[in-house]
Residue, then its C-alpha position, 0 to 999 in steps of 0.5 A: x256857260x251863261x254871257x250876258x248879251x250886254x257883256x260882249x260888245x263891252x268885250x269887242x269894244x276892250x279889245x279894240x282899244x288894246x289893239x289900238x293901243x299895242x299898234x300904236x306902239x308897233x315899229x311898223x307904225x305907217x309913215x307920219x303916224x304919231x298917235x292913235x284914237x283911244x276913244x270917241x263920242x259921236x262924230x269927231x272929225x281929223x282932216x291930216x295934212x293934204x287929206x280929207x276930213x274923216x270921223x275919227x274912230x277907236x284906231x284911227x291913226x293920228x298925224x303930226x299937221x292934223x286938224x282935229x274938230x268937234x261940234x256940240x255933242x262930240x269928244x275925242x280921245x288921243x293917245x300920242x306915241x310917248x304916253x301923253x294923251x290929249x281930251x279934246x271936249x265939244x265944240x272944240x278945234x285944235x292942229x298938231x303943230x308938232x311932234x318929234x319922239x325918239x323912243x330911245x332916250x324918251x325924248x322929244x317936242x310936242x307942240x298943239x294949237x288950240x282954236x276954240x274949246x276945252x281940252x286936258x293934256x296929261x304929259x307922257x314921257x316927252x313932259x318930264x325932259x321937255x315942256x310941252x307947248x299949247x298956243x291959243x289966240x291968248x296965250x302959249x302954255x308950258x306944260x311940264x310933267x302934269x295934267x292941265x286943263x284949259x278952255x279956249x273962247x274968243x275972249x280969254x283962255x282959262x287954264x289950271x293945273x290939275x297936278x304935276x311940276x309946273x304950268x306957265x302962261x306966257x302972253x304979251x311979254x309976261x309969264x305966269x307960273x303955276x307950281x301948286x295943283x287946283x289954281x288957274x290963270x286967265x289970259x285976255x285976248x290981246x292982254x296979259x296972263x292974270x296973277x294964278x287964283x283958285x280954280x272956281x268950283x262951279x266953272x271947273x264942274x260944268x267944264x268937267x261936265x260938259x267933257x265927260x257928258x255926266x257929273x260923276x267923274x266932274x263932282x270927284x275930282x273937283x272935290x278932291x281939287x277942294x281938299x287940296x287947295x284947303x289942305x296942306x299944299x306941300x302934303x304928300x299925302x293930299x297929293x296923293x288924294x288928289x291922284x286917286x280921286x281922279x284915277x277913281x273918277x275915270x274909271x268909274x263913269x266910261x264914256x257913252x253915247x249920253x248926250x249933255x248940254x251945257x252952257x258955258x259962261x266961262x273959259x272951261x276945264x275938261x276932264x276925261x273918264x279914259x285915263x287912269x294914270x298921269x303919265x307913264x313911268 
């Protein structure tokens, strides 16, 4: 029986994230576990509560106070014990605030800190009863049953909503609320949320770009964005075109040892090839 050399270290890679996955949700998960590291590119890094750093890899455990950090060529997968998962791009850093998940009822609190870089968050089960918060040094966004997108820079934090129920941007006393897919808001530094425009072609690809590592899954999703915003926005239908562009985008193009350069001009969105639903059921 013929096996292609190339298809076994696929394979032992599968299983290592299955394993990942299904210890994850283990009721013998070790103290302080809230998570798990799906996937990485090169080198990211964790430094939990009172511990040293460490490269994060397929299976390392995530902890609620964990500082997770990323340089140019680094990336970062992690699934979270309620089903959100969070895409940490290069050049990036962010803690855990929070996190409180009782499996029970499905309820909880997440809670992260974005210092600098490029991030997606798709909501799990916490999202869809609470909103989930991220802070950066511009604003607090409310994420609430979707897929956000955000970049952090000293100068501003840009965020979007790819898709889902809703995305407020609260800064010096003023809230922004996003309810329709493929628009963003831009906070200042030290200013105020600006009012939501549509997500900018360019800066969106090279974001998603510059996440991914290449321009497959970018190019999909910021074409299905278009048709959307061109669209009826209250289609069910188009909204639908959106869910299956991204689904076929991420898994069409699997993260690889590719390293890409990218020159940001503006706060950036990121999107990853790892996740293949928004959230789940």
């Amino acid at each position: 029986m013929f096996q292609s050399k190339a298809v076994v270290p696929l394979l032992l890679r599968i299983l290592l994230v299955g394993a990942a996955v299904l210890g994850l949700f283990s009721t013998a998960h070790a103290q302080g576990r809230i998570g798990v590291t799906q996937s990485t590119q090169n080198n990211p890094m964790g430094k939990p509560p009172g511990g040293l750093d460490r490269v994060l890899r397929v299976g390392t455990d995530v902890q609620a106070n964990e500082i997770i950090s990323t340089t140019a060529n680094d990336r970062a997968h992690l699934v979270f014990l309620d089903g959100t998962t969070l895409t940490i791009g290069p050049d990036s850093q962010m803690t855990i605030d929070k996190f409180v998940y009782d499996p029970t009822t499905q309820k909880g609190e997440l809670a992260v800190n974005a210092t600098k870089g490029v991030f997606r968050l798709i909501g799990g089960r916490i999202s869809k009863t609470s909103t989930i918060a991220v802070t950066t040094p511009a604003a607090t966004m409310g994420i609430r049953g979707g897929i956000a997108v955000f970049g952090v820079q000293a100068s501003a934090t840009t965020s979007i909503l790819v898709f889902g129920n809703s995305l407020t941007v609260t800064a010096g006393g003023v809230t922004q609320t996003i309810t329709v897919p493929g628009l963003s808001v831009t906070t200042p530094t030290g200013g105020t949320p600006g009012a939501p425009t549509i997500a900018v072609q360019g800066s969106l690809a090279a974001a998603l770009t510059a996440l991914v590592g290449n321009s497959t899954a970018s190019a999909a999703t910021v074409a299905a964005i278009q048709t959307l915003v061109a669209s009826n926005l209250g289609n069910a239908v188009t909204l639908q075109a959106l869910i299956q562009a991204i689904v076929v985008a991420n898994t069409a193009t699997p993260i690889t040892s590719t390293t890409t350069t990218s020159t940001l001009s503006v706060t950036v969105i990121p999107e990853n090839p790892n996740q293949t639903q928004a959230s789940p059921s």
